[in-house]
C-alpha positions in Angstrom: -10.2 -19.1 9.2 -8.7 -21.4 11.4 -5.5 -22.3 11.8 -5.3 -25.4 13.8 -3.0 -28.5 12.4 -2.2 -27.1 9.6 1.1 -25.2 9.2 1.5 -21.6 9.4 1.4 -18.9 6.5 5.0 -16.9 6.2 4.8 -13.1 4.8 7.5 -11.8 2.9 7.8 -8.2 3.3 10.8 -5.7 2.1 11.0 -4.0 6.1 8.9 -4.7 9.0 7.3 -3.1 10.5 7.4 0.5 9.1 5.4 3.5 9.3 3.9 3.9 6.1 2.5 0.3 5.2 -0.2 0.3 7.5 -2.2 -1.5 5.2 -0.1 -4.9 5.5 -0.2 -4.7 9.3 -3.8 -4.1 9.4 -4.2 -7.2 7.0 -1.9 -9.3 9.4 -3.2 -8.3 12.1 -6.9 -9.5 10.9 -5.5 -13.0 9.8 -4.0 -13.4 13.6 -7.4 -12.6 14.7 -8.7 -14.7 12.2 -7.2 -17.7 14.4 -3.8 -18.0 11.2 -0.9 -18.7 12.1 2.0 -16.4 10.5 6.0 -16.0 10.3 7.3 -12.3 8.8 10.4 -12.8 7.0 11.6 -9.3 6.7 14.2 -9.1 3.3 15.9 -5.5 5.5 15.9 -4.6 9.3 13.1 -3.5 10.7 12.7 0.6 10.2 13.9 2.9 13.6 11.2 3.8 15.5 8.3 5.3 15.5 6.6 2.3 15.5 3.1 2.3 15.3 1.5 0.6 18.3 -0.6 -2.3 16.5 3.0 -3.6 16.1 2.8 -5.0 19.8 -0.2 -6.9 19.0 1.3 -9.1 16.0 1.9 -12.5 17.8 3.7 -13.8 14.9 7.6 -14.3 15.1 9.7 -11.8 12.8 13.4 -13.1 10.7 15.4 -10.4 9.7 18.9 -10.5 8.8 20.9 -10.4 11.4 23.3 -6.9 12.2 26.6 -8.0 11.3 27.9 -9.0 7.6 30.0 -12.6 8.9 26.8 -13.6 10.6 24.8 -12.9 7.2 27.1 -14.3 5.0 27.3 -17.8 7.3 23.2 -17.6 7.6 23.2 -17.3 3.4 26.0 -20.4 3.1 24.7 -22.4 5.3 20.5 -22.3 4.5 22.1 -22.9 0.8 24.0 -25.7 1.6 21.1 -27.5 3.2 18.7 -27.1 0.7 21.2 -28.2 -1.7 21.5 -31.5 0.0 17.9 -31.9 0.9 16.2 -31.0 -2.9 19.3 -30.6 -4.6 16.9 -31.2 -8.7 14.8 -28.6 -7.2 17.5 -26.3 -5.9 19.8 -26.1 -9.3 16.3 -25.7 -11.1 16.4 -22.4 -9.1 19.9 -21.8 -9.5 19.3 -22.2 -13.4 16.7 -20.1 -13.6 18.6 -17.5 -11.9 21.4 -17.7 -14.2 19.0 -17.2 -17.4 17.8 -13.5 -15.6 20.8 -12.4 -15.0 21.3 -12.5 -19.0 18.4 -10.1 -19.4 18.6 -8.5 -15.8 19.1 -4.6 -15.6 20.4 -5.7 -12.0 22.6 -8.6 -11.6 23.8 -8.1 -8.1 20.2 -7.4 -6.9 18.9 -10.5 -8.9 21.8 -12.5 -6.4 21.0 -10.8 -3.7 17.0 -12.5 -4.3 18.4 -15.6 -4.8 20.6 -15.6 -1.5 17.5 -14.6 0.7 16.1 -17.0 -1.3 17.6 -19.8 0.0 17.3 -18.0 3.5 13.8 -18.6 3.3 13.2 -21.7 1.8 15.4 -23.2 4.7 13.4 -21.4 7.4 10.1 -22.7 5.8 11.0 -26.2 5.6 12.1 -26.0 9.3 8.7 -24.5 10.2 6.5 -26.7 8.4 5.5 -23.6 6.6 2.6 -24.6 4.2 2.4 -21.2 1.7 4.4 -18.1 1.2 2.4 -14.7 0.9 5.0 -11.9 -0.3 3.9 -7.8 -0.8 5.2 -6.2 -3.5 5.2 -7.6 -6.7 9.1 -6.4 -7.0 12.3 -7.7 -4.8 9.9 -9.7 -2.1 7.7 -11.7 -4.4 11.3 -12.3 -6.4 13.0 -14.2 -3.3 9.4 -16.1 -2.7 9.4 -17.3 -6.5 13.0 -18.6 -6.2 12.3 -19.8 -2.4 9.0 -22.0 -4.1 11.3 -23.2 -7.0 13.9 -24.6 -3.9 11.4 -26.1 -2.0 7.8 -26.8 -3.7 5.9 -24.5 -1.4 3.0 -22.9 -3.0 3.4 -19.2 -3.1 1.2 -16.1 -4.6 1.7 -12.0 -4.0 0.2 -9.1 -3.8 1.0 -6.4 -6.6 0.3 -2.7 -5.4 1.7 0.3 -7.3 5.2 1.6 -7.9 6.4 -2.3 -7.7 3.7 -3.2 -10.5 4.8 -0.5 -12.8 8.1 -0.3 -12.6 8.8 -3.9 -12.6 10.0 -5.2 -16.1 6.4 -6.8 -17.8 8.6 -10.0 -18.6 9.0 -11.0 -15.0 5.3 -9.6 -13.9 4.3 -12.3 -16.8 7.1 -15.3 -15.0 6.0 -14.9 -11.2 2.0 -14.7 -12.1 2.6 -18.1 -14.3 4.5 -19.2 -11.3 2.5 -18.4 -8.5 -1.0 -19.8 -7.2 -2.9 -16.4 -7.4 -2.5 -12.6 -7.7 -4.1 -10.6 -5.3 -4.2 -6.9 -6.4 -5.8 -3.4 -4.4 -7.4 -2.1 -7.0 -9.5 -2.7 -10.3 -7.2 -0.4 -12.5 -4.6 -2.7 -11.4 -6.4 -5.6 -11.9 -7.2 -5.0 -15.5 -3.5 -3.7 -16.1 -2.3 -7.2 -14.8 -5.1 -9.3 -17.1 -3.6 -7.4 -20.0 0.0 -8.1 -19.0 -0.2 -11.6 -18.2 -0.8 -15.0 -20.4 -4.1 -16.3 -20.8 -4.0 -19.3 -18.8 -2.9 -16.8 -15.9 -5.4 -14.2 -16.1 -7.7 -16.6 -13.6 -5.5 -16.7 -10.9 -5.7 -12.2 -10.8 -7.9 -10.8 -8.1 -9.2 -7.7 -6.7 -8.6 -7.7 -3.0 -9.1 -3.8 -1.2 -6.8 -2.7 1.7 -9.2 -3.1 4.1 -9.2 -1.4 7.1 -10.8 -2.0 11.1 -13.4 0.5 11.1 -13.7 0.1 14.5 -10.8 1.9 15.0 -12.4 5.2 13.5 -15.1 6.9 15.4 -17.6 8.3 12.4 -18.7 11.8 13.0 -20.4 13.6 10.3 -18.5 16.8 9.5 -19.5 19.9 12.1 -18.3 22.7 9.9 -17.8 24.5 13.2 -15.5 27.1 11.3 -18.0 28.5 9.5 -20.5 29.3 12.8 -16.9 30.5 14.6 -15.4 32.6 12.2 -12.3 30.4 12.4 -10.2 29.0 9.7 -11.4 25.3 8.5 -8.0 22.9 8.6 -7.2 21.3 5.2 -5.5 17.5 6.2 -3.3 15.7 3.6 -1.3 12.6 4.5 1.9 10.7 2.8 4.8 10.1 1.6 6.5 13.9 1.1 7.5 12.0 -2.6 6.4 13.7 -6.5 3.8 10.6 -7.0 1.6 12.8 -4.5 0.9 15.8 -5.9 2.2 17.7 -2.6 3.7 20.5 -5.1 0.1 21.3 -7.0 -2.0 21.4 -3.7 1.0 24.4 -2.2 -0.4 25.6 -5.6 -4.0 25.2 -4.7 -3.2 26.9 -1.4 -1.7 29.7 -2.9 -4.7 30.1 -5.1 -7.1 29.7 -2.0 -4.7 32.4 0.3 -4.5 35.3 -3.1 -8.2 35.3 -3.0 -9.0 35.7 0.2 -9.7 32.5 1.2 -9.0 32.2 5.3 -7.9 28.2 6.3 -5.0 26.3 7.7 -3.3 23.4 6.1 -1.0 20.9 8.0 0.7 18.3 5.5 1.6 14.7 7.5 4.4 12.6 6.4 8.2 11.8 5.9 10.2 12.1 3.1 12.9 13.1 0.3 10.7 16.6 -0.4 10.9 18.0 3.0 13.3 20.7 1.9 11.8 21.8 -1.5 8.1 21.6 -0.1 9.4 24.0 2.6 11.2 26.3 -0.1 7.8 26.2 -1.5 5.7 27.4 1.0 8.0 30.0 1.8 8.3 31.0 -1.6 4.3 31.3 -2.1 4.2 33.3 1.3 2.5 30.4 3.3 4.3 30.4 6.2 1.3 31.2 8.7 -1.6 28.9 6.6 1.0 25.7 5.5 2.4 23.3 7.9 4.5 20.2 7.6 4.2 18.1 10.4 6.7 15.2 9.7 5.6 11.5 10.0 3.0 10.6 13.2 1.7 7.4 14.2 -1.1 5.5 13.4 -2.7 6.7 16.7 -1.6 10.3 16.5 -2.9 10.3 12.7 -6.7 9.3 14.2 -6.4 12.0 16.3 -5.2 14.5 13.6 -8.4 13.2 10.8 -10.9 14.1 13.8 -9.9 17.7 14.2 -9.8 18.0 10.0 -12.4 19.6 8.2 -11.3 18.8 4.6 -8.6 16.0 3.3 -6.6 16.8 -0.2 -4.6 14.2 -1.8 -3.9 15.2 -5.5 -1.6 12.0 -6.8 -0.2 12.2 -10.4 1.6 10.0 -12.7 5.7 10.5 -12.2 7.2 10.5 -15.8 8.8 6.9 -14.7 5.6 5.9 -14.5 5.3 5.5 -10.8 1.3 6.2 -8.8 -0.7 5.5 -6.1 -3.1 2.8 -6.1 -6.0 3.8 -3.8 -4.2 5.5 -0.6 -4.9 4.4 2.5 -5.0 7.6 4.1 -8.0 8.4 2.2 -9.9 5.4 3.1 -9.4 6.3 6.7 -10.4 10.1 6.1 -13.6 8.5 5.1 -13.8 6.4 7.9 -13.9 9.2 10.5 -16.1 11.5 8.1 -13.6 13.7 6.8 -15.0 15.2 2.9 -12.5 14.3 0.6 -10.5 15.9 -2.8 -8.8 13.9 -4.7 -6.9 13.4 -8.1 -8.3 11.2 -11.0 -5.5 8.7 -10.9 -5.3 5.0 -11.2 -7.6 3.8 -8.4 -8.9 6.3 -6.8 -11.4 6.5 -8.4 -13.0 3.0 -7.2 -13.1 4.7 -3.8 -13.9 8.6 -4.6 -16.5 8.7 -6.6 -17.1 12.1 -8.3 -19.8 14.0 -6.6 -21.1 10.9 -4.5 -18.3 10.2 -2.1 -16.2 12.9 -2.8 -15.1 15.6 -5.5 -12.2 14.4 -8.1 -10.2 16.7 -10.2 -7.3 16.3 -12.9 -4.1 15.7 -11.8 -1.7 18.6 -12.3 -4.2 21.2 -12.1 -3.9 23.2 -8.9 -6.9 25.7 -9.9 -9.3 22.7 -10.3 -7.8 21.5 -6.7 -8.7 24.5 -5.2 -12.1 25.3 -6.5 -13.0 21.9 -4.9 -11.7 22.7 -1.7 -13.5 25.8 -1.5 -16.9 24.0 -2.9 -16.7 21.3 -0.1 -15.6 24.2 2.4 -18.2 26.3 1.8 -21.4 23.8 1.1 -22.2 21.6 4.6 -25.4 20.4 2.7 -22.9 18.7 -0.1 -19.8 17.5 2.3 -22.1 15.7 5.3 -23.8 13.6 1.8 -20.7 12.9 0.7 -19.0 11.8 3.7 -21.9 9.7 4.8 -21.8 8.2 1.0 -18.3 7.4 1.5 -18.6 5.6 5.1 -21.5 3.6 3.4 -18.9 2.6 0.2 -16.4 1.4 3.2 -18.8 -0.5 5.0 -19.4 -2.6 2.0 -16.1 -2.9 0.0 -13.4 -2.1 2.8 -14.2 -3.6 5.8 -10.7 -5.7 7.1 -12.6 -8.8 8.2 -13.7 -9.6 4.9 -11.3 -8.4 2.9 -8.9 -10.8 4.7 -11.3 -13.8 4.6 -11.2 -13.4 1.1 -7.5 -13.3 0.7 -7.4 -16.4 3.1 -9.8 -18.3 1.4 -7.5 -17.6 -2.0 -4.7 -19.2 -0.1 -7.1 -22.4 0.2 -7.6 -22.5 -3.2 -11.7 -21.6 -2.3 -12.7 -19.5 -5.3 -13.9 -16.2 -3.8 -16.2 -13.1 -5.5 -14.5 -10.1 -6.4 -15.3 -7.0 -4.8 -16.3 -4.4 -7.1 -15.4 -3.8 -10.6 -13.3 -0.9 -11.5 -15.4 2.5 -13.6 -13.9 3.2 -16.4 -11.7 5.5 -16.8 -8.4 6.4 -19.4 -5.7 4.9 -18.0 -2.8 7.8 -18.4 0.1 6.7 -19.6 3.0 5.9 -18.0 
């Protein structure tokens, strides 16, 4: 993938950088090193820090709005105004098909607010030569690179991950896929959700890309089970988002379960979010004070460090009753990476990566005692968790590597038809 004469690619992301997308700044940060050239238009400021520290290595300049409301409002008038006079058949073709959504739109002032970053955008790529527009999120940044393409002819696709594909109306799923060059999608369940939703002359451009991740940046080591030559208690990992699509509430369940029978281990909970308070109501409440940690958000480079002391990672993701879910986590790919056994939920596309009794143990969702009896099996059996966790580095090396995962989406923005990776199981899709 090589850049040279040939205009650069721009991402449009909701915030740059931040914390918890590490799968977008692993794939950008592959396509630099790929020898692409990239601009990140960023729809909100970027998030306080902590940043994590592949942020410094991105080479590719970041637009953001700028801090004070006047100097938006004159960026918005005056991108507008110029590509009004430069395409003005192909800028009231956007303006007209924004007036038809706000008819049906749920969210008028948010369907504006698209449209006015729109015009942000389509301005900043015409003045960099910008030759196709990538946006994640198949929600509020692949709306503004729809109307941005409509303004000024630039060829644009997405990718559509999880809550953003499921709670987006099906309608405009079905508009920005006709719209759009390709559909690039994390998953197979997501994949097959998006063939289903879309028209049939659009159900060629879906493909399933995986987040890929550098491998190289995890150090494989096959699990010791120290704890059970020590005496010591083995430490249960779980990672993300402290939101209900996780599950966190049914594995403080598990643990309970785990700590009434006897059962001696530690369990330190990573992540950020609107839950804090009621997860540590919880764990007070179920007397885990001295087994149960949360440890608020870390870095990417802290995290590393955390999966190589863990013995066990639990991530139990359920369907909210809005129908938001997880795709395939990250944080479980990278437990995998570094050897960690894994527990999971059977949700969505999870699992493509956690395979049932090959790469790691799956359970229902909302069933703590389930969660907990596979956390003691892969606790207590070193024979089953080093197979398994030498299964799942194998499944990486083939389906999750970042190098290739990016040269496939790159080759999808040349138009190059590229293989899919592999195919979803099946499974029962829950409903939302």
């Amino acid at each position: 993938m090589s850049a040279s004469g040939r205009g650069p690619v721009l991402y449009v992301l909701k915030r740059y950088p931040r914390l918890t997308e590490t799968f977008i700044l692993n794939e950008i940060r592959a396509m630099e090193r790929l020898g692409e050239r990239l601009i990140i238009f960023s729809l909100l400021p970027p998030e306080p820090p902590p940043h994590h520290p592949m942020v410094a290595e991105v080479c590719a300049p970041v637009h953001s709005p700028p801090p004070h409301l006047g100097a938006q409002v004159r960026r918005v008038l005056g991108a507008h105004a110029r590509m009004l006079a430069v395409a003005p058949w192909r800028y009231l073709r956007a303006l007209g098909l924004a007036l038809r959504r706000t008819l049906t739109s749920r969210h008028p002032l948010s369907l504006w607010r698209q449209f006015a970053r729109a015009g942000v955008l389509a301005a900043l790529c015409r003045r960099a030569g910008v030759r196709h527009i990538h946006a994640h999120f198949a929600n509020a940044p692949t709306s503004v690179a729809h109307f941005a393409h409509r303004m000024s002819g630039i060829p644009f696709s997405f990718t559509a991950h999880a809550k953003d594909l499921y709670l987006t109306k099906p309608a405009l799923i079905r508009g920005r896929a006709s719209a759009a060059t390709f559909v690039a999608t994390c998953t197979g369940y997501n994949a097959q959700y998006l063939r289903d939703l879309v028209d049939a002359p659009s159900r060629d451009k879906i493909s399933l890309i995986y987040h890929g991740i550098d491998l190289a940046t995890f150090r494989y080591r096959p699990p010791p089970y120290r704890f059970l030559e020590t005496g010591g208690p083995p430490l249960i990992l779980s990672v993300g988002r402290l939101v209900p699509k996780k599950g966190l509430d049914g594995l403080l369940q598990a643990c309970s379960l785990l700590d009434k029978s006897g059962f001696d281990f530690r369990c330190d909970i990573v992540g950020a979010g609107p839950l804090r308070d009621s997860l540590a109501a919880d764990i007070a409440r179920l007397g885990l004070d001295t087994r149960v940690r949360l440890r608020g958000a870390m870095t990417h480079a802290e995290l590393v460090l955390h999966f190589a002391r863990a013995d066990l990672f639990v991530l139990a993701p359920q369907i909210t009753e809005d129908g938001d879910r997880d795709g395939i986590p990250n944080v479980i790919v990278e437990a995998m990476a570094t050897g960690v056994p894994v527990v999971s939920s059977e949700v969505s596309g999870i699992p493509e990566m956690v395979i049932d009794g090959v790469t790691g143990l799956l359970v229902p969702p909302r069933d703590p005692a389930a969660l907990a009896a596979s956390m003691r099996r892969l606790l207590t059996d070193p024979v089953l968790g080093r197979a398994m966790a030498s299964e799942g580095r194998a499944r990486l090396d083939r389906c999750f590597d970042c190098w290739q995962t990016v040269r496939q989406l790159g080759g999808l923005m040349e138009q190059k038809r590229v293989c899919e990776a592999v195919p979803a199981p099946q499974q029962t899709a829950q409903a939302a």
